[in-house]
Every structure is written in C-alpha cells, then in structure tokens.
PyMOL Python script that loads the backbone (N, CA, C, O; Angstrom):
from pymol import cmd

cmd.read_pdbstr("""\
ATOM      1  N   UNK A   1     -42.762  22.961  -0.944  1.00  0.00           N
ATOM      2  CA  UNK A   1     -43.389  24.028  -1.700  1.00  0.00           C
ATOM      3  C   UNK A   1     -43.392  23.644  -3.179  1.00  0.00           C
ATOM      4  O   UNK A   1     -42.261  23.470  -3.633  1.00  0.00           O
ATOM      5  N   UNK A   2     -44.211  23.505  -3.871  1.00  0.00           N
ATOM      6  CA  UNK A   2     -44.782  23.006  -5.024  1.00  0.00           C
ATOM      7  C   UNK A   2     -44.038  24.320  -6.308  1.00  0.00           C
ATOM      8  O   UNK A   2     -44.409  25.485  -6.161  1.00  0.00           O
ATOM      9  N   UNK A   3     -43.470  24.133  -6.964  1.00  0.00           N
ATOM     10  CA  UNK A   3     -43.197  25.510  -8.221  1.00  0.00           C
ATOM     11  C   UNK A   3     -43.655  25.640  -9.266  1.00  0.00           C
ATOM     12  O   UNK A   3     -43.718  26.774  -9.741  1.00  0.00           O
ATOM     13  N   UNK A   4     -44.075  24.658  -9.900  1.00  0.00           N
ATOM     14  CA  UNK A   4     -44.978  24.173 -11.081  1.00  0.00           C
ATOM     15  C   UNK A   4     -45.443  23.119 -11.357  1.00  0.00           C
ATOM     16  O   UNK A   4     -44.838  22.240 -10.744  1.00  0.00           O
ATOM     17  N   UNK A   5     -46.705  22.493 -12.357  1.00  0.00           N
ATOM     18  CA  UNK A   5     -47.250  22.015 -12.956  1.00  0.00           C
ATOM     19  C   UNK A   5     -47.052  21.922 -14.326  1.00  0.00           C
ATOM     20  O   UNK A   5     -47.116  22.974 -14.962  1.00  0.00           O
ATOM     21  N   UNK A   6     -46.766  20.618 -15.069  1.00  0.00           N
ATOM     22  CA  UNK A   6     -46.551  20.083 -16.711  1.00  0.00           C
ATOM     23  C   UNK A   6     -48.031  19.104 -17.201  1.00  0.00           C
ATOM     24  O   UNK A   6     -48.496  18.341 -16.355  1.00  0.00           O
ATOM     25  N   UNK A   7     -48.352  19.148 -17.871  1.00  0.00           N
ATOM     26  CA  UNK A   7     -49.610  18.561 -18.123  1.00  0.00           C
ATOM     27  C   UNK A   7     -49.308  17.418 -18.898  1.00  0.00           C
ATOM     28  O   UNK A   7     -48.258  17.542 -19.528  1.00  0.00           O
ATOM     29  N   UNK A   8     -49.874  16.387 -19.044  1.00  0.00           N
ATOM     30  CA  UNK A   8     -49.738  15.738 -20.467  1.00  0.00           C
ATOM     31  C   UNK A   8     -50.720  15.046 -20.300  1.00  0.00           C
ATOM     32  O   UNK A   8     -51.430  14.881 -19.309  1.00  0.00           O
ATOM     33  N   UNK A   9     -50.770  14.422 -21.820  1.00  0.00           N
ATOM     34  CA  UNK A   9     -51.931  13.626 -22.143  1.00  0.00           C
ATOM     35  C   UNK A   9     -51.779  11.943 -21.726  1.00  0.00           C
ATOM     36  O   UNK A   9     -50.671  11.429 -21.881  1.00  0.00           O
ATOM     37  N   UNK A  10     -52.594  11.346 -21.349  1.00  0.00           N
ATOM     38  CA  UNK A  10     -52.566  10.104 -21.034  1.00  0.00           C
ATOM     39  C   UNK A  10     -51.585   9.396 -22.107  1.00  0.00           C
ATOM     40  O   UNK A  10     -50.801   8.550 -21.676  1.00  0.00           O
ATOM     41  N   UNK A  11     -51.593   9.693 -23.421  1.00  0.00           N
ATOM     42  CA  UNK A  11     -50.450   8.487 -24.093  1.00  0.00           C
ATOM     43  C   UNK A  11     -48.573   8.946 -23.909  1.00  0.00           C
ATOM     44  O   UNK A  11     -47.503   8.338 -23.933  1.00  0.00           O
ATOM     45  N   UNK A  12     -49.123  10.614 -23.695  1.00  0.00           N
ATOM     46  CA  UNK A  12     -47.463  11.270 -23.171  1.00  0.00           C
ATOM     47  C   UNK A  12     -46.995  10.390 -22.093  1.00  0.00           C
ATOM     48  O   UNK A  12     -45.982   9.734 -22.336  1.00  0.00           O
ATOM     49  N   UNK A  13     -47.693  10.228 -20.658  1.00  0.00           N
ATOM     50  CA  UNK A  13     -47.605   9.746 -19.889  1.00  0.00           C
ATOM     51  C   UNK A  13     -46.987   8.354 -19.643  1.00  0.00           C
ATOM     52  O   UNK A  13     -46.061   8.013 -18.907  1.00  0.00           O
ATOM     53  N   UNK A  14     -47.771   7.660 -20.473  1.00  0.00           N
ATOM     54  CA  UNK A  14     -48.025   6.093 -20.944  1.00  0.00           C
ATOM     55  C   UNK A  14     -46.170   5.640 -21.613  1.00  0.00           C
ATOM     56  O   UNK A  14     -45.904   4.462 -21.376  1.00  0.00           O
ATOM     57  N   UNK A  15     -45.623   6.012 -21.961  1.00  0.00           N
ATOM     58  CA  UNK A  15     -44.601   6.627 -22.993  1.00  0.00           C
ATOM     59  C   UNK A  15     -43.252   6.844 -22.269  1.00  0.00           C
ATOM     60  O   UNK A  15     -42.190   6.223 -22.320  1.00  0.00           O
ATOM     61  N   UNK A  16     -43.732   8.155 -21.436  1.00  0.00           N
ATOM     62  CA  UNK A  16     -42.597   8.309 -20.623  1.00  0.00           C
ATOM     63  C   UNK A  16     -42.783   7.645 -19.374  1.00  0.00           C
ATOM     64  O   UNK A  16     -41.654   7.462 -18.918  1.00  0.00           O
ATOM     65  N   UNK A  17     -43.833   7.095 -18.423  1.00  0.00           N
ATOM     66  CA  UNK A  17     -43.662   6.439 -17.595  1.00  0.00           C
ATOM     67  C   UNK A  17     -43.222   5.166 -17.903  1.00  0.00           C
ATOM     68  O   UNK A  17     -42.462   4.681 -17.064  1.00  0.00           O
ATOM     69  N   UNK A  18     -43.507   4.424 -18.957  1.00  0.00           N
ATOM     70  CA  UNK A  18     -42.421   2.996 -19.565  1.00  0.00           C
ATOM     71  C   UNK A  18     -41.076   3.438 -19.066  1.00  0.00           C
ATOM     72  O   UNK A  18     -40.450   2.972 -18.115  1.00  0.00           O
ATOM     73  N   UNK A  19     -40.717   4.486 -19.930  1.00  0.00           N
ATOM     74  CA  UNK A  19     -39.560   4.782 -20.257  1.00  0.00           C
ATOM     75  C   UNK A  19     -38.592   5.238 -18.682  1.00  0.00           C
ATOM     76  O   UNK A  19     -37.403   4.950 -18.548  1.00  0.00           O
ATOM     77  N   UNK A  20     -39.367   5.934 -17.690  1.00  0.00           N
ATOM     78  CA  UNK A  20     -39.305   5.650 -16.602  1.00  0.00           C
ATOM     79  C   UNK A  20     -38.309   4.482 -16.196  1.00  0.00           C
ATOM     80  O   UNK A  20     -37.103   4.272 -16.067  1.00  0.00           O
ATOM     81  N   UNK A  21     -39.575   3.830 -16.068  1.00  0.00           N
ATOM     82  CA  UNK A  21     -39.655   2.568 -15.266  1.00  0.00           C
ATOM     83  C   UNK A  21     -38.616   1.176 -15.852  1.00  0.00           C
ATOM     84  O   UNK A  21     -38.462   0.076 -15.320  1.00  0.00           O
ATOM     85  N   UNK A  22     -37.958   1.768 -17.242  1.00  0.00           N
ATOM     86  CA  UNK A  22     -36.831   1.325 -17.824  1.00  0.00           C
ATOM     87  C   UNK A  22     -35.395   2.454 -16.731  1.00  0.00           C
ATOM     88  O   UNK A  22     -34.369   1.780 -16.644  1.00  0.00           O
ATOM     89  N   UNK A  23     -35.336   3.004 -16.450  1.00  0.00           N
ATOM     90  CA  UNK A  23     -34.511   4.080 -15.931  1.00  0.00           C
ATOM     91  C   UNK A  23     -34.008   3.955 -14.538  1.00  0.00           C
ATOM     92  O   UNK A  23     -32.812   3.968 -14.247  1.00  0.00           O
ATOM     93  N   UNK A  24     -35.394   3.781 -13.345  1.00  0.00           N
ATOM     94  CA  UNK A  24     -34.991   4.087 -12.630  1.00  0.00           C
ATOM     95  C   UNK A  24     -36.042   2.471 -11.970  1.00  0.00           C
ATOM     96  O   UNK A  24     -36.803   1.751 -12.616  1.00  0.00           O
ATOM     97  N   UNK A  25     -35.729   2.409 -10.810  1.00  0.00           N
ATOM     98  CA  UNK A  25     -36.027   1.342  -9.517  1.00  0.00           C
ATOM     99  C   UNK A  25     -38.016   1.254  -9.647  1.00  0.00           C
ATOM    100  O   UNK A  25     -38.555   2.309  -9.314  1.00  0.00           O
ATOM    101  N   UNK A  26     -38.678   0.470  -9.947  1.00  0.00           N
ATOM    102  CA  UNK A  26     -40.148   0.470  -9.750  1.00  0.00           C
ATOM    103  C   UNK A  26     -40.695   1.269  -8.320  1.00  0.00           C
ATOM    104  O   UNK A  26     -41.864   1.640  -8.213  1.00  0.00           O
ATOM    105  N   UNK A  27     -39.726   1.461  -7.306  1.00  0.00           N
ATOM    106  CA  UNK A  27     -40.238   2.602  -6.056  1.00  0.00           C
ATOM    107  C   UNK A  27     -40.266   4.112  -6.428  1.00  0.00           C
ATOM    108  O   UNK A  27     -41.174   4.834  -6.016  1.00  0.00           O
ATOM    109  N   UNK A  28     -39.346   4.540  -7.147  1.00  0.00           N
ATOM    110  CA  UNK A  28     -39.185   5.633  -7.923  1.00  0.00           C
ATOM    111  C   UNK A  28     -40.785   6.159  -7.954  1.00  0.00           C
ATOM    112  O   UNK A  28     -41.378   7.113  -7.450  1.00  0.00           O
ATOM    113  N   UNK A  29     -41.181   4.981  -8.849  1.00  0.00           N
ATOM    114  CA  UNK A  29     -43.140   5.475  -9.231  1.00  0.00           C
ATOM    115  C   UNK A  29     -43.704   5.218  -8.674  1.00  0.00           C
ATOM    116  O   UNK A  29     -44.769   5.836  -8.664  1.00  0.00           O
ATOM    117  N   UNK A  30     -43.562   4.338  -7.922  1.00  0.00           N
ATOM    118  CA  UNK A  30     -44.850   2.904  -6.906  1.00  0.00           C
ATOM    119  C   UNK A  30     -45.013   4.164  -5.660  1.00  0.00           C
ATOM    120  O   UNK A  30     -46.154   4.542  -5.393  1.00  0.00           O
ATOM    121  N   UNK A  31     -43.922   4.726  -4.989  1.00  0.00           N
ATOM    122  CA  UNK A  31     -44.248   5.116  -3.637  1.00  0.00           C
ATOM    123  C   UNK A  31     -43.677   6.866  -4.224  1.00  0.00           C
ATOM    124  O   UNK A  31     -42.661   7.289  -4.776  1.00  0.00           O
ATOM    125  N   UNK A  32     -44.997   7.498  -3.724  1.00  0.00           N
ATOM    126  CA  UNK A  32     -45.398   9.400  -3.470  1.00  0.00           C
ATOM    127  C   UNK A  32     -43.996   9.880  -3.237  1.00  0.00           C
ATOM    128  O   UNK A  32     -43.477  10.660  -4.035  1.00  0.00           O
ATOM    129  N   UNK A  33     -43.205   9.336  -1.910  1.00  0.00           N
ATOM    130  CA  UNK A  33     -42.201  10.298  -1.584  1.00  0.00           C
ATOM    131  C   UNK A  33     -40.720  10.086  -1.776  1.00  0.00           C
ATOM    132  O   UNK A  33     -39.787  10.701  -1.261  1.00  0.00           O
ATOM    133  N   UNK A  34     -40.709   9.184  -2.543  1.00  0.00           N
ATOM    134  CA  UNK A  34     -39.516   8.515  -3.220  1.00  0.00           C
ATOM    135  C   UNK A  34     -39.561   9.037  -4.453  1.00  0.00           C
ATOM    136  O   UNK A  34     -38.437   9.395  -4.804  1.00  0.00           O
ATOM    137  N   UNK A  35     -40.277   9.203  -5.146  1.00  0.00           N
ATOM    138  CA  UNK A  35     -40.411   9.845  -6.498  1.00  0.00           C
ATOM    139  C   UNK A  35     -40.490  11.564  -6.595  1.00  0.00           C
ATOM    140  O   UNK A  35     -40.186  12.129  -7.646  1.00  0.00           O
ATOM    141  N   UNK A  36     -40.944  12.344  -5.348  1.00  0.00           N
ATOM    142  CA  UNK A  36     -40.840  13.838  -4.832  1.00  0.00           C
ATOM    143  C   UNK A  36     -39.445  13.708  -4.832  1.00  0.00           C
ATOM    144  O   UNK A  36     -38.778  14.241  -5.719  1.00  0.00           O
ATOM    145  N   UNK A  37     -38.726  12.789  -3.560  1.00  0.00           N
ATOM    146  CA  UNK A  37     -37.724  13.344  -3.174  1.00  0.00           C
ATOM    147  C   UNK A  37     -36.449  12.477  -4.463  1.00  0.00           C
ATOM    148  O   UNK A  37     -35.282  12.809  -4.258  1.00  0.00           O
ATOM    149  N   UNK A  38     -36.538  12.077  -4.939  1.00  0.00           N
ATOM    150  CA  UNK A  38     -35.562  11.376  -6.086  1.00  0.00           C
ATOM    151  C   UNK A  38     -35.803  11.949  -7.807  1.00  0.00           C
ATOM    152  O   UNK A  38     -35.081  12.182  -8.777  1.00  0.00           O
ATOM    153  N   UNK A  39     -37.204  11.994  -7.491  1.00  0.00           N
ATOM    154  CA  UNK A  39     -37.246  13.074  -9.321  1.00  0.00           C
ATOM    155  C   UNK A  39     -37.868  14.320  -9.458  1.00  0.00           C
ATOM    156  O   UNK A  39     -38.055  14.968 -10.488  1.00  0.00           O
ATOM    157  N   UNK A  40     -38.219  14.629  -8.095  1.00  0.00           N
ATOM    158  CA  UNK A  40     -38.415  16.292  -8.160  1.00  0.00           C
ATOM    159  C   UNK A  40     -39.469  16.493  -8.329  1.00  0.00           C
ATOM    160  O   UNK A  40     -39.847  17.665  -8.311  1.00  0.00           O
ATOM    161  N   UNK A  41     -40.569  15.230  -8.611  1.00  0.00           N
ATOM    162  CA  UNK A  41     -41.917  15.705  -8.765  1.00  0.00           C
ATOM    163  C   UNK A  41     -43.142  14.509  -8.209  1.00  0.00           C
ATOM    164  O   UNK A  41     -42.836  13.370  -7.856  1.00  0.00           O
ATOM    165  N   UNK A  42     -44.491  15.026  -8.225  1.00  0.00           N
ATOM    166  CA  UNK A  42     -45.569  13.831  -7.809  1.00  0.00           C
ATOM    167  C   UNK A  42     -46.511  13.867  -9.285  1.00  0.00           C
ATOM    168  O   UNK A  42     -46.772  14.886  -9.925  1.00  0.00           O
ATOM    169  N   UNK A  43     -46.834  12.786  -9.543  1.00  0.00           N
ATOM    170  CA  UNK A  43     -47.783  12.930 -10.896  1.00  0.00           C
ATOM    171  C   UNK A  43     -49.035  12.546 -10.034  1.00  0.00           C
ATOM    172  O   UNK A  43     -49.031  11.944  -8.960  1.00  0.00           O
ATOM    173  N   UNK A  44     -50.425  13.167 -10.948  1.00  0.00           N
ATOM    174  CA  UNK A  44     -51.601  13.015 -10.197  1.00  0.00           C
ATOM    175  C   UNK A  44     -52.820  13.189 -11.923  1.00  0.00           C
ATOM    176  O   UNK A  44     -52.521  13.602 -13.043  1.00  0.00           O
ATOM    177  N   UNK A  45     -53.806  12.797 -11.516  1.00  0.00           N
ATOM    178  CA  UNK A  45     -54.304  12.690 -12.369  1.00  0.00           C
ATOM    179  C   UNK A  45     -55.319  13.786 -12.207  1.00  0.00           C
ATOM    180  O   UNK A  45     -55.664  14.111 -11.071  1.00  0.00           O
ATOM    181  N   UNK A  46     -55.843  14.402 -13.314  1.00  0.00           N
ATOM    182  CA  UNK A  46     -57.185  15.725 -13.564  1.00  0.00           C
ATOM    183  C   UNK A  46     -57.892  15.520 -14.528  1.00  0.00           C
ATOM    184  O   UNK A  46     -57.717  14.601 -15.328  1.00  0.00           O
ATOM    185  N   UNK A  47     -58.596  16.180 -14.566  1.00  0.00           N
ATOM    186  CA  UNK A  47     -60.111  15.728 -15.279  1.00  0.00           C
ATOM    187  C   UNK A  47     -60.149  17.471 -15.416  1.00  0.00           C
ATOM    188  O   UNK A  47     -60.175  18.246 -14.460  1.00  0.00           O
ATOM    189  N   UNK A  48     -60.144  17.897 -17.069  1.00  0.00           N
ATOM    190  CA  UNK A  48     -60.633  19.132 -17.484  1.00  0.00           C
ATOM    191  C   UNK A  48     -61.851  18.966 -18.574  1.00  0.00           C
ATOM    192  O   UNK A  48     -61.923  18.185 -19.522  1.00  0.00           O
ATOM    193  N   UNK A  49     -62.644  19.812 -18.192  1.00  0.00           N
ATOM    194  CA  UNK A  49     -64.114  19.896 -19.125  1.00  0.00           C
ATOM    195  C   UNK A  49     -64.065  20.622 -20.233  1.00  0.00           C
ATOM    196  O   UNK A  49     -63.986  21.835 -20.040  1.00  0.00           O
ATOM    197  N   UNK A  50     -64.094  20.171 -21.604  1.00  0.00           N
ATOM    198  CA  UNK A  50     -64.418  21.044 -22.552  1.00  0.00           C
ATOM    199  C   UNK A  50     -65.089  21.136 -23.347  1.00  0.00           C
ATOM    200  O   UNK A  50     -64.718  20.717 -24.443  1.00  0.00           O
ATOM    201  N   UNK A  51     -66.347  21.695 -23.219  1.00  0.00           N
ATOM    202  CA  UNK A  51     -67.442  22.210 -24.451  1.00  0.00           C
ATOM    203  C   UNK A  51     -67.978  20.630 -23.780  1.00  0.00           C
ATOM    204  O   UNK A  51     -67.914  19.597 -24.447  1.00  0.00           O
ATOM    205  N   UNK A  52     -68.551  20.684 -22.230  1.00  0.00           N
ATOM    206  CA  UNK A  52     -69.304  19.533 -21.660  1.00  0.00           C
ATOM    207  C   UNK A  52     -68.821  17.946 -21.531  1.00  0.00           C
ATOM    208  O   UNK A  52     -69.427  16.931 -21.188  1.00  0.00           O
ATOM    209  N   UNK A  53     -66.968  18.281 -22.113  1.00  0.00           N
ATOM    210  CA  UNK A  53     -66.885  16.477 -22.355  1.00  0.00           C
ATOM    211  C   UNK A  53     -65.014  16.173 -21.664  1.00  0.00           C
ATOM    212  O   UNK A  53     -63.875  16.492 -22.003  1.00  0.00           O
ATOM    213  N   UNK A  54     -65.453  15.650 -20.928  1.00  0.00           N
ATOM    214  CA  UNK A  54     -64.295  15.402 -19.740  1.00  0.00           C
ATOM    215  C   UNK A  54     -62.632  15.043 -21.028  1.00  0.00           C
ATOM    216  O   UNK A  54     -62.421  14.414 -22.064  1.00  0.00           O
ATOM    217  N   UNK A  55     -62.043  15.711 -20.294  1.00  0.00           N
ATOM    218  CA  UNK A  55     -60.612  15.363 -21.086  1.00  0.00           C
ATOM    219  C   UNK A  55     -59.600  14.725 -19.674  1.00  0.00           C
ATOM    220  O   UNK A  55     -59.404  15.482 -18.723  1.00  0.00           O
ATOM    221  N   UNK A  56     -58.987  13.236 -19.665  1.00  0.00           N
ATOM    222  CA  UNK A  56     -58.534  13.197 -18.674  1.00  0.00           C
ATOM    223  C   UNK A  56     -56.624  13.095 -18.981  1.00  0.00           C
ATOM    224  O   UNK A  56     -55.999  12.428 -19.805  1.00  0.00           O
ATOM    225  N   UNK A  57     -56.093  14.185 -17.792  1.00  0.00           N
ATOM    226  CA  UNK A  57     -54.690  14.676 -18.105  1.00  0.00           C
ATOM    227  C   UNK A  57     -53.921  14.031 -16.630  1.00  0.00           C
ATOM    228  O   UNK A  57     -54.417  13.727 -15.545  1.00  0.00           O
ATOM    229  N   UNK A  58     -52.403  13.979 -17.171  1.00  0.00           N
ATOM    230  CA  UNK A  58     -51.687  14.042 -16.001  1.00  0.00           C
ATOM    231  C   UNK A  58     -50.938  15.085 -15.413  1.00  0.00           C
ATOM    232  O   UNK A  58     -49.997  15.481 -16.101  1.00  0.00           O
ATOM    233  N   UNK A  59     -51.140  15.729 -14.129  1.00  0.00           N
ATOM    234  CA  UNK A  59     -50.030  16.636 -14.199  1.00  0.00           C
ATOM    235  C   UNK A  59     -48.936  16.414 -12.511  1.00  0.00           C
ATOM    236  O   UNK A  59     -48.997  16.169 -11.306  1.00  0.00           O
ATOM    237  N   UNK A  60     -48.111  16.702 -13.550  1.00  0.00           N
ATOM    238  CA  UNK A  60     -46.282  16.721 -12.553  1.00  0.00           C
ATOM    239  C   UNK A  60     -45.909  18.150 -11.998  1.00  0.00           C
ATOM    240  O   UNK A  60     -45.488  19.238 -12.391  1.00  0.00           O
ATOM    241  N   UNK A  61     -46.432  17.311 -10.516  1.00  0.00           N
ATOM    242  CA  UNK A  61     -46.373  18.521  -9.690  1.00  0.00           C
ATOM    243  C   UNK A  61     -45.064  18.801  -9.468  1.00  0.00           C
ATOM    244  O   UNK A  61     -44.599  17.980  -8.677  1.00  0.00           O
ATOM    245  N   UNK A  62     -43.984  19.893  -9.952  1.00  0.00           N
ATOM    246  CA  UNK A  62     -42.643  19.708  -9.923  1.00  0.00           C
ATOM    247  C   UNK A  62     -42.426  20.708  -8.120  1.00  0.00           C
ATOM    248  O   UNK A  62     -43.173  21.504  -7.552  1.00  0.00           O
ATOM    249  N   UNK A  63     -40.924  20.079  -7.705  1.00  0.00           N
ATOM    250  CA  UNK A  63     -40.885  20.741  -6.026  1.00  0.00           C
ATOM    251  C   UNK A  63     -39.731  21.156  -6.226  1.00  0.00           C
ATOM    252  O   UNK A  63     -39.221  21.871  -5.363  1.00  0.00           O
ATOM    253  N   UNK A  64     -38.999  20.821  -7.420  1.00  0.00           N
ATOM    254  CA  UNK A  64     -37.476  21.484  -7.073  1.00  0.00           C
ATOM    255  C   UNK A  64     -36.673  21.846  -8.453  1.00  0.00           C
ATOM    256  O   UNK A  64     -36.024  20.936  -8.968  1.00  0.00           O
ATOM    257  N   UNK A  65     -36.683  22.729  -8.878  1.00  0.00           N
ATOM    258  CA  UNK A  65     -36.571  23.388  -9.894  1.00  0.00           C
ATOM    259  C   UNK A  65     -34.852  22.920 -10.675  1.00  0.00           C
ATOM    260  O   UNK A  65     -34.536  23.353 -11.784  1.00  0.00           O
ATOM    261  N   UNK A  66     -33.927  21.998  -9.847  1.00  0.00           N
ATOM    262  CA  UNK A  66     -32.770  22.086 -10.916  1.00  0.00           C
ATOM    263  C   UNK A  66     -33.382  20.591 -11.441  1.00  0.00           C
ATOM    264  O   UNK A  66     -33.261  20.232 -12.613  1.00  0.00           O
ATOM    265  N   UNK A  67     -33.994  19.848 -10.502  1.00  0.00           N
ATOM    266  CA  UNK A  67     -34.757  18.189 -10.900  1.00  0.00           C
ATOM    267  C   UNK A  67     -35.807  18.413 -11.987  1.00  0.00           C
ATOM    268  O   UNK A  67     -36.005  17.521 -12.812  1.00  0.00           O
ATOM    269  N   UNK A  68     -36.327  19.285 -12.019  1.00  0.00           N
ATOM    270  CA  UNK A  68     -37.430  19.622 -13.661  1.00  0.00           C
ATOM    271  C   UNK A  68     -36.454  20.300 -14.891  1.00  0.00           C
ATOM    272  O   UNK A  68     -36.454  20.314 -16.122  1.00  0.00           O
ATOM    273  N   UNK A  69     -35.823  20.718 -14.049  1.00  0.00           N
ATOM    274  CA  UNK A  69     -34.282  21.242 -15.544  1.00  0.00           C
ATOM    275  C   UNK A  69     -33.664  19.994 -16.152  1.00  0.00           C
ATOM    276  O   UNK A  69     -33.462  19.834 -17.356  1.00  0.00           O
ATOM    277  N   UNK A  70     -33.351  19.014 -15.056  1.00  0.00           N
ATOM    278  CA  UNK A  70     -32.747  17.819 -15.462  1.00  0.00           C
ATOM    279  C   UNK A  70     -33.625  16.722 -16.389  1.00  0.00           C
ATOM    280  O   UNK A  70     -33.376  16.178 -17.465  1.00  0.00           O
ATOM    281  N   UNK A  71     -34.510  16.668 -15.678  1.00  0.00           N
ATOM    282  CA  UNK A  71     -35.472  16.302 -16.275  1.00  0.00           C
ATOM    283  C   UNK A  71     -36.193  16.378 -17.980  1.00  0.00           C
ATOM    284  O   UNK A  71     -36.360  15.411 -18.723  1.00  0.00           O
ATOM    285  N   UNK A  72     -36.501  17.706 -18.249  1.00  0.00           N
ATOM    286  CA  UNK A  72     -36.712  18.321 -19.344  1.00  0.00           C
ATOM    287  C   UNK A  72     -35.700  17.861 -20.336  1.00  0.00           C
ATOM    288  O   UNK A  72     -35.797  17.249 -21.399  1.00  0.00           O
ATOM    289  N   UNK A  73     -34.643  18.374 -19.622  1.00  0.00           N
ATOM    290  CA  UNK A  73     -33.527  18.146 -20.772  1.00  0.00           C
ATOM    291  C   UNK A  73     -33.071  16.869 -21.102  1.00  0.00           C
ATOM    292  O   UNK A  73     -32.232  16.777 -21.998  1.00  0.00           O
ATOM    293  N   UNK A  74     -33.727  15.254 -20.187  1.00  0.00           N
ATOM    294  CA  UNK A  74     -33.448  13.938 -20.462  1.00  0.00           C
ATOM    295  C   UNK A  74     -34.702  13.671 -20.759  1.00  0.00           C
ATOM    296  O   UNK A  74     -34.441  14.424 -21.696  1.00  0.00           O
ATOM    297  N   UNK A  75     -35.870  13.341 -20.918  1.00  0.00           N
ATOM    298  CA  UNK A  75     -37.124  13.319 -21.500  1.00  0.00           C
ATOM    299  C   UNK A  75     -37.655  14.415 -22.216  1.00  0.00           C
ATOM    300  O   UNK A  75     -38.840  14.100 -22.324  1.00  0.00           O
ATOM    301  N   UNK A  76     -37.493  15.630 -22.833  1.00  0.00           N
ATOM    302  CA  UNK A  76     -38.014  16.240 -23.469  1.00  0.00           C
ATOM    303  C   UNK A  76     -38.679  15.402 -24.393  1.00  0.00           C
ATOM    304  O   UNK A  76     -39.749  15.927 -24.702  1.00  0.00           O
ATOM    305  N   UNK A  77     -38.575  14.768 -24.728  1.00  0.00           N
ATOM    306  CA  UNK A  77     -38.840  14.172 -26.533  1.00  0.00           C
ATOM    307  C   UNK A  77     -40.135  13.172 -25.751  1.00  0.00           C
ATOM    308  O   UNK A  77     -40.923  13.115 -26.696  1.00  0.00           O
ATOM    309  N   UNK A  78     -40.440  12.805 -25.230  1.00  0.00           N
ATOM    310  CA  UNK A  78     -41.269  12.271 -24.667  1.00  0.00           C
ATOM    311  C   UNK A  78     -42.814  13.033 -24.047  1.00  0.00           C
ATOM    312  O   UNK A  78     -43.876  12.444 -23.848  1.00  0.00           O
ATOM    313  N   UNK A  79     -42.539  14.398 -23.851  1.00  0.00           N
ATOM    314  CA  UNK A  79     -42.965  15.458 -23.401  1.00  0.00           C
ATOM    315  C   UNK A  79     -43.431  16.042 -24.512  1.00  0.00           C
ATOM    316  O   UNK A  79     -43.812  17.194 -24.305  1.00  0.00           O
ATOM    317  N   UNK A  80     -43.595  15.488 -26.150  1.00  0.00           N
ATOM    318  CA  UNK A  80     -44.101  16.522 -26.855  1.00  0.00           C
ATOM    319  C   UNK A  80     -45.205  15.849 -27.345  1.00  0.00           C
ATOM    320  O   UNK A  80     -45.340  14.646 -27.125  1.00  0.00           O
ATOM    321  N   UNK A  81     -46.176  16.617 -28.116  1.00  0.00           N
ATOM    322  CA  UNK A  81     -47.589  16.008 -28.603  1.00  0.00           C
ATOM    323  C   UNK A  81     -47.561  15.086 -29.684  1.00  0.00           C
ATOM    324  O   UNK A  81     -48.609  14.589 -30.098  1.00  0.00           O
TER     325      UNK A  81
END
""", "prot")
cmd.dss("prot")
cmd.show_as("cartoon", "prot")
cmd.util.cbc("prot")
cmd.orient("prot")
C-alpha cells in the first residue's frame, strides 16, 4: 500500500541518487524490489505540463512510513531546491 509521493526535480535527484549510490549496494537502485523493501520507496519518473511545456520530475513512491522518516531526516539537505 503506497502512503505518499515526494517530487523532485531532475538535478535533486541527480544529487541524491550519487549520494545514494555512495551509501548503499548498486541493487539498492538497479532492482524495483530491493529498493521498496530496503528504503521504503520506488522512484519513477512524470512528466507535468505547464502553460503547454512539459516539466520532467521524479517522484518517490514512499510504502512505509518510519523508512521516509528515516530517510528525510538523513537526506533532507539533498531534498531542497
């Protein structure tokens, strides 16, 4: 069961997925259900339209609410604009 969605912009992303991938095992990100079931969330990519001109975002589908607490509070700073 899915609980929320975090958005960010492609260079947020860019940033903290390095920073990631300094952190934790390259399966962590590489494989869907290793990264659900080990960081609490799936990232996916969206496409929002504004005033006719595509903006493309990432968003972290979070599944388990103390893993997006943990989270937040060890990447916040990575997470801001």
């Amino acid at each position: 069961m899915k609980i929320s969605s975090t958005k960010l912009s492609e260079a947020q992303w860019a940033k903290l997925h390095h920073r990631l991938s300094l952190d934790y095992p390259s399966s962590y990100l590489l494989l869907r259900y290793v990264c659900k079931d080990k960081l609490g969330f799936l990232a996916r990519r969206h496409t929002e339209w504004f005033e006719s001109q595509p903006n493309s975002l990432i968003l972290l589908d979070w599944y388990n609410e103390s893993k997006k607490t943990m989270f937040f509070l060890k990447y916040s700073e990575y997470l801001q604009s």
